[in-house]
N, C-alpha and C positions, 0 to 999 in steps of 0.2 A: 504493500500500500504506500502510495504516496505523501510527504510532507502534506502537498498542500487539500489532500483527501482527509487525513486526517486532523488537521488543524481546527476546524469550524466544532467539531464535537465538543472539548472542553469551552469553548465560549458558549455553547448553547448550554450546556449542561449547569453552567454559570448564572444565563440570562432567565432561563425557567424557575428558579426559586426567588431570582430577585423578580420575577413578573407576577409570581406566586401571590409573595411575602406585601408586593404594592397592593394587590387586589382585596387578600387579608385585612389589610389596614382601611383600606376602605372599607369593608365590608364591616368592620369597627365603627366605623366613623359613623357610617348609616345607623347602626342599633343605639350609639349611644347620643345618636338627635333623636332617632325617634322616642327612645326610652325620657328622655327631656322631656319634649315637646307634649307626650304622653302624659306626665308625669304634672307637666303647669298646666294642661287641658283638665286635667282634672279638677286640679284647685279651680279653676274657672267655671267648670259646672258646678261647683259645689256652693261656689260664693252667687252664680246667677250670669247667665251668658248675655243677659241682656245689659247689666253693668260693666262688663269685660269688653261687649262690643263697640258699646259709647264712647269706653275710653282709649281702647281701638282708633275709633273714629276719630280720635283729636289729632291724630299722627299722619299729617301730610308728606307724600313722597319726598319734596324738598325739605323737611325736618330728617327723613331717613336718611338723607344725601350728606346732610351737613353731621347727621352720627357717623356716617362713613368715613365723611373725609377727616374726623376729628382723628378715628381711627386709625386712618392711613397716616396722621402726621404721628402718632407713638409709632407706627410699623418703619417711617422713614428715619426718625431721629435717633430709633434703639439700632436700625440699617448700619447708620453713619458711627454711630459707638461702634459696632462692631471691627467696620471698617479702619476706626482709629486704634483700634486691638491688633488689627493685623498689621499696621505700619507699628507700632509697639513692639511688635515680634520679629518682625523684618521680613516679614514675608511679603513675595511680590506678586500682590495681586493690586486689581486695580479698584476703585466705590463699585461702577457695573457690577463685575463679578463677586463681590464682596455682597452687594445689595442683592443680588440676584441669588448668592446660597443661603442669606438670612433668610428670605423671606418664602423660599423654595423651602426650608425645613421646618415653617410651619403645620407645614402638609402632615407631619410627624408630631404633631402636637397631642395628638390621640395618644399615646403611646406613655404607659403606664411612668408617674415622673417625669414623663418629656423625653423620655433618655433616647427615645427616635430619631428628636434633630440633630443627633451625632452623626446622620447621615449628611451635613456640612462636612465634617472630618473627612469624609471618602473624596466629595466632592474635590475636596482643596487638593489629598494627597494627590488624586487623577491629575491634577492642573500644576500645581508647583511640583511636585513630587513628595511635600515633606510627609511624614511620616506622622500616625496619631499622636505618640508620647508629646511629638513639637509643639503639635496644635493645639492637645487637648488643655493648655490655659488658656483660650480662646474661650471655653464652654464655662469653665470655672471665672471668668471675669464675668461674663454674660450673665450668670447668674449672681454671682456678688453684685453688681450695680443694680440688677433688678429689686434685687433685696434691700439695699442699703434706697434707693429711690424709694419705696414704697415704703419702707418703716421713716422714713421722713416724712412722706407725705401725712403718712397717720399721725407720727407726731404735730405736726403742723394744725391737721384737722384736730385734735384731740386740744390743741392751745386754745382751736379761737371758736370754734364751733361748740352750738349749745347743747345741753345734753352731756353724752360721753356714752362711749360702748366699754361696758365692763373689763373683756378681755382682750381689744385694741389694744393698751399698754404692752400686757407683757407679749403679744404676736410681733409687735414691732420692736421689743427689747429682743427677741429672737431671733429676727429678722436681720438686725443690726451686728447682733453676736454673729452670725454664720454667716453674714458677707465680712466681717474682720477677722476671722477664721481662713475663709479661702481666700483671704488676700494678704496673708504673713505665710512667708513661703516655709520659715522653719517650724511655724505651730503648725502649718499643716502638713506636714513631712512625719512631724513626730507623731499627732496623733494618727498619722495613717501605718506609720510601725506598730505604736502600741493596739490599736485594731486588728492587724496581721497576726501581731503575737498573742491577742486572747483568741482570736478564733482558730487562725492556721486555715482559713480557706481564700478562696481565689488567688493565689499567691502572683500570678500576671498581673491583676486585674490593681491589686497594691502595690506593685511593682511600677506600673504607669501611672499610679496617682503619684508616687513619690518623685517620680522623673515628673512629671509637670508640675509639680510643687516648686520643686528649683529652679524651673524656668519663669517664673513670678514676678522676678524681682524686677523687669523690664517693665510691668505694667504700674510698678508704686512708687513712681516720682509725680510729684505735684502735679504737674499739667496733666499729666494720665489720670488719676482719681478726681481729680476735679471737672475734667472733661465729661469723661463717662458718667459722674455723678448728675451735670448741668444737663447731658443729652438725655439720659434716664427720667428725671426730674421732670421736663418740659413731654419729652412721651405719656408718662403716665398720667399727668394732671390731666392732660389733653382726653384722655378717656374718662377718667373722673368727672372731668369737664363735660365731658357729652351726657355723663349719667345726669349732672345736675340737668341740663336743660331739657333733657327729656321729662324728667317731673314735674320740671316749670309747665313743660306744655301743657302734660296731663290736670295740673292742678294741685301739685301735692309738691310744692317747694316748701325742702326741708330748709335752705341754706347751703350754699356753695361748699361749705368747708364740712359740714354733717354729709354730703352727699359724697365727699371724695372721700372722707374717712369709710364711709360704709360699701363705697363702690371694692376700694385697696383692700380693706379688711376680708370681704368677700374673696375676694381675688386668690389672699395670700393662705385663707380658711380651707379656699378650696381644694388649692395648691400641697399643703400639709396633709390633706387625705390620705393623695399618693395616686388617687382616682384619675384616670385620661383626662386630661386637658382640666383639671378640678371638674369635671363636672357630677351636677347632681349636690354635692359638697357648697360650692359658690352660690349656686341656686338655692338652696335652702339656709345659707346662712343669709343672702339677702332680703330674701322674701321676711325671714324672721326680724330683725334691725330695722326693716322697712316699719313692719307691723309695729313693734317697739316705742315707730315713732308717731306713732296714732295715723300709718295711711294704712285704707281697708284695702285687703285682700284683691278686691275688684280693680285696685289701682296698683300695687304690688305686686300683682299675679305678672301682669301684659306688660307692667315695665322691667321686670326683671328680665322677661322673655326678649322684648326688644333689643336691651342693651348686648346681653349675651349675645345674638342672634350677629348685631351689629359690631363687637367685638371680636371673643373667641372664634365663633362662625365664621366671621367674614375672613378673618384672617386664615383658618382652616380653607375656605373656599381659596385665596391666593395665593396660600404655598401650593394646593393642588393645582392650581392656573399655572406655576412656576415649575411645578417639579419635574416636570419632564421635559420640558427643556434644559433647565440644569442638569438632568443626569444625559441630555443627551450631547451638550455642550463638553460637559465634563469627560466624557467617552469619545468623544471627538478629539478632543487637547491630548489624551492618554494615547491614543492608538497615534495622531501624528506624532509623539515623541520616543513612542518607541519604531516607527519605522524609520 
């Protein structure tokens, strides 16, 4: 048999689990909107479909448009953080392609923890060559900024906004702790030894947190932490910001700074589950803190639904808009460098 006869089998043998594993994931993603969507249909028969639909009705396409685009400016601004991670690192990639793997690993948002959009990591390796261990403080900054932006914001909201949510403190004294954790290279080095040494499993898998622990130190000079802070910052609010004006519209304005605190706190509630994308988690802690704040169920059922929908969703909808052309982009750079 020929080289080039049998050349094509291990790429296809390759291409079939990874065609598999995309269709899996979606097929995820469907159960876990419909179990949602299910799930706030119900609170809305329960409270009166005729109060749900009213308030329904107060949400003009152009108010949807302007949730969207509030949305899209966190999806651009957390983009550009990314992208200042990668020049952080030295890696040579350019904003396009940097914007275009963020926003492509959305698509992976389903996926228990997130730990999906480590499908960026392949991405990059195809195109620069570098290797996970290089990258992986790329996923560990992403997450510390999101962390340290949001347990600010809560703080923030919890200063001036009236009221207060019982356990917003200590989620964002949490919050704060584990983005200053994953961003001191030698506390996280250590406690990822002493993890290894009380369990003794995955011995790779802490092998490569402790080589990306050492590569850290690149991302904690002032303009870096401050940068990524300032880009985190102006994203989040920005969605936060969409939640207040949607209860404006509705009729149910808590205050600007009540509404970012319960949009984040949801967020980060949800997130701590450990559940795909928080959902189910976010959903019911919002809907609960809404109720809290004396708006009825009839007006917290449809706007929880919206905001998610126009959030989470949408951004699930444009990594799946992206994802395949990043992996086909991607597979394209790989195969011209190695011919």
């Amino acid at each position: 048999m020929s080289m080039s006869n049998a050349d094509p089998a291990p790429a296809t043998r390759t291409a079939r689990p990874q065609k598999t594993r995309r269709w899996r994931d979606i097929g995820l993603l469907a159960v876990l909107f419909a179990f949602v969507i299910a799930g706030l249909a119900s609170l809305a028969y329960a409270t009166g479909w005729e109060e749900t639909k009213i308030q329904l009705a107060r949400i003009t396409w152009v108010q949807i448009g302007i949730l969207l685009f509030l949305s899209l400016v966190n999806y651009l601004f957390r983009a550009a953080r990314w992208h200042m991670f990668t020049r952080c690192l030295g890696l040579p990639t350019t904003l396009i392609q940097d914007t275009r793997h963020f926003i492509g690993g959305f698509a992976m948002s389903v996926t228990p923890a997130r730990v999906g959009e480590l499908i960026r990591m392949r991405w990059l390796r195809r195109e620069t060559g570098w290797a996970f261990e290089r990258t992986a403080p790329l996923v560990l900054m992403d997450r510390a900024s999101d962390l340290a932006a949001m347990a600010i914001i809560l703080a923030i909201g919890l200063s001036f906004g009236t009221g207060g949510i019982a356990f917003a403190l200590p989620v964002a004294t949490l919050a704060l702790g584990a983005a200053y954790v994953v961003t001191r290279p030698q506390l996280l080095a250590a406690i990822t030894t002493f993890a290894y040494r009380g369990t003794g499993l995955f011995p790779r898998l802490f092998a490569r947190v402790r080589a990306a622990a050492r590569s850290l130190d690149a991302f904690t000079t002032a303009p870096a932490i401050t940068g990524a802070l300032g880009l985190g910052l102006i994203g989040w609010a920005a969605e936060g910001y969409a939640f207040h004006l949607l209860l404006v519209w509705m009729g149910a304005d808590i205050g600007v700074f009540m509404a970012l605190t319960i949009f984040t706190f949801s967020t980060l509630a949800g997130g701590l589950t450990g559940a795909p994308g928080g959902v189910g988690g976010a959903e019911a802690a919002m809907i609960a803190l809404l109720s809290l704040e004396g708006i009825p169920l009839e007006v917290s059922v449809p706007a929880t639904a919206i905001i998610r929908i126009t959030t989470l969703w949408f951004a699930i909808g444009l990594g799946l808009a992206v994802f395949a052309l990043a992996e086909r982009l991607s597979n394209r750079t790989a195969s011209a460098q190695e011919s």
